[in-house]
C-alpha positions in Angstrom: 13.0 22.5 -19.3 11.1 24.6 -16.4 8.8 27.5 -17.3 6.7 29.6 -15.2 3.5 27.7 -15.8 4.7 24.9 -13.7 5.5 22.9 -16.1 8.7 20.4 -16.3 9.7 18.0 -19.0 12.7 15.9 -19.6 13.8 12.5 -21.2 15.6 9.2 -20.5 17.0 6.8 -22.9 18.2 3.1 -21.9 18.5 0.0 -23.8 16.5 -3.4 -22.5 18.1 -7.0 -23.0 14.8 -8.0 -24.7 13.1 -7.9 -28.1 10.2 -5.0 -28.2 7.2 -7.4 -27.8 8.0 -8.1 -24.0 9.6 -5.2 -22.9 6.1 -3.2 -24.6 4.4 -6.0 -22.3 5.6 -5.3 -19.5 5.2 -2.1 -20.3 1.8 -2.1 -20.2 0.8 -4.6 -17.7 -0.3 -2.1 -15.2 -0.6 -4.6 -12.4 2.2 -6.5 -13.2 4.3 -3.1 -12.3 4.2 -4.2 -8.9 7.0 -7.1 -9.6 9.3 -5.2 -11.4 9.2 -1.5 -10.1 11.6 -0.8 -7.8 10.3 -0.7 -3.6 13.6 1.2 -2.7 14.1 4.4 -3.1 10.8 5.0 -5.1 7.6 7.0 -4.3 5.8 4.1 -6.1 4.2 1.6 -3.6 1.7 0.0 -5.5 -0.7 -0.3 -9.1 -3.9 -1.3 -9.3 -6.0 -1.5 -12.7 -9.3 -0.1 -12.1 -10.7 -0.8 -15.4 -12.0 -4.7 -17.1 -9.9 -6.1 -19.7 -6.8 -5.6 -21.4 -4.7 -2.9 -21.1 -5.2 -0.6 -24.4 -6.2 3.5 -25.1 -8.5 4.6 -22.1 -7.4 1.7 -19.5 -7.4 3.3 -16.0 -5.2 2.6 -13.5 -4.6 3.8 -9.8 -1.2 4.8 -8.5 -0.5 4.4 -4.7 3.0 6.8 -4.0 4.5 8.6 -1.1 2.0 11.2 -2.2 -1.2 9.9 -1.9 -3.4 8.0 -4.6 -2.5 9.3 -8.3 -5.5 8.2 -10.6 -5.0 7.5 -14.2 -5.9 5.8 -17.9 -3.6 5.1 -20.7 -3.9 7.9 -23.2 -2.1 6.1 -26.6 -1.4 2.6 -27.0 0.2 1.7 -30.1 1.7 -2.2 -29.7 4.8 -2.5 -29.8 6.2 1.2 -30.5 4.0 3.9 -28.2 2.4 4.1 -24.9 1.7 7.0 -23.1 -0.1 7.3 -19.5 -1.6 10.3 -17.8 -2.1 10.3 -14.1 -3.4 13.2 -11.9 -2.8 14.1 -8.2 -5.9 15.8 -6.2 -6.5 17.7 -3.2 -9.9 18.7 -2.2 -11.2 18.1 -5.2 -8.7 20.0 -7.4 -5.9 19.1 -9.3 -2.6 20.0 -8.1 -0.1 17.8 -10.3 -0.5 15.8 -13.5 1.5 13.8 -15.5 2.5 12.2 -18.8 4.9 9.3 -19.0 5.7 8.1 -22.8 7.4 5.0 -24.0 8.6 4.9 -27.3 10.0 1.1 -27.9 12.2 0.6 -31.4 14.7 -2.9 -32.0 18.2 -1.9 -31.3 21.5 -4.5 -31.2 19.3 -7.6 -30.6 17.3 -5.9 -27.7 15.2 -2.6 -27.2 16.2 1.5 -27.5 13.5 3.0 -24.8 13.2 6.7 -25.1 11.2 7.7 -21.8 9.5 11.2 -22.2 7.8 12.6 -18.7 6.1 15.9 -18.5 5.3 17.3 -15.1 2.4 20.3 -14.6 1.5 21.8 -11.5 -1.5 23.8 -10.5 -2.3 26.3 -7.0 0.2 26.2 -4.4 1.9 23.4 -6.7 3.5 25.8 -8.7 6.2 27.5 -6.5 7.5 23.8 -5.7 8.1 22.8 -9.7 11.8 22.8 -9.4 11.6 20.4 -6.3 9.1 18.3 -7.8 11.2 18.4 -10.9 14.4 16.7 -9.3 11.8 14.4 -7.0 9.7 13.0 -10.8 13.5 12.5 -12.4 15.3 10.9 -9.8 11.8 8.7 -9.5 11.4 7.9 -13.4 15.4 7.3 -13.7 14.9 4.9 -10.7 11.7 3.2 -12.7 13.6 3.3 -16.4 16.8 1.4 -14.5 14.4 -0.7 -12.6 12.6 -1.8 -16.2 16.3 -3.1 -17.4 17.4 -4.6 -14.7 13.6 -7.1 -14.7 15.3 -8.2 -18.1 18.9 -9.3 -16.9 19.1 -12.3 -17.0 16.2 -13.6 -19.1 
């Protein structure tokens, strides 16, 4: 869905060859992204955890893309169903793009139904290039959701 506000949304479902528990683990290990995320054909380059202690609700977290430094926290954190993160891009002190990227985690066949939800808004000058950064977020979550399966093939 696009509207005029800069605003894009869409959804990806997969199933993981793991029970709930590890896959919402993984999930959640902000650092530990950095193993299984893919380094090809990804905007991602790196995570970094910039908050002490375990990952839960109001964790933050620094994204290094192809874009530049994306800061964010963890905005829900419901073990092992729910876990939502919000991250925001920013240029000269004002925000130009922000996200939402949900996990919702439920037991399915012996491993785990993943149902991905990713919102993308844009701000300014951001606007006009929704559509392109539209295409860009869901080739780059489809690439992170396929990514996700494949670190549990095998195990």
């Amino acid at each position: 869905m696009l509207s005029p506000m800069g605003t894009a949304e869409f959804e990806l479902r997969r199933t993981v060859n793991a029970p709930v528990d590890a896959v919402f683990a993984r999930l959640a290990d902000i650092e530990g992204h950095n193993d299984w995320m893919p380094g090809r054909r990804s905007i991602h380059k790196r995570s970094r955890q910039t908050s002490p202690g375990p990952a839960g609700v109001g964790t933050t977290y620094v994204d290094e893309t192809a874009f530049g430094k994306a800061p964010g926290e963890i905005l829900e954190y419901d073990a092992p169903r729910r876990l939502l993160y919000h991250w925001r891009q920013t240029m000269l002190g004002r925000t130009t793009a922000e996200g939402w990227l949900g996990y919702t985690l439920e037991p399915a066949d012996g491993g785990t139904a993943v149902r991905h939800d990713a919102r993308l808004q844009t701000y300014g000058l951001y606007r006009p290039a929704t559509p392109m950064l539209r295409r860009i977020a869901t080739r780059e979550r489809t690439t992170t959701i396929d990514a996700l399966v494949a670190s549990f093939a095998g195990t």
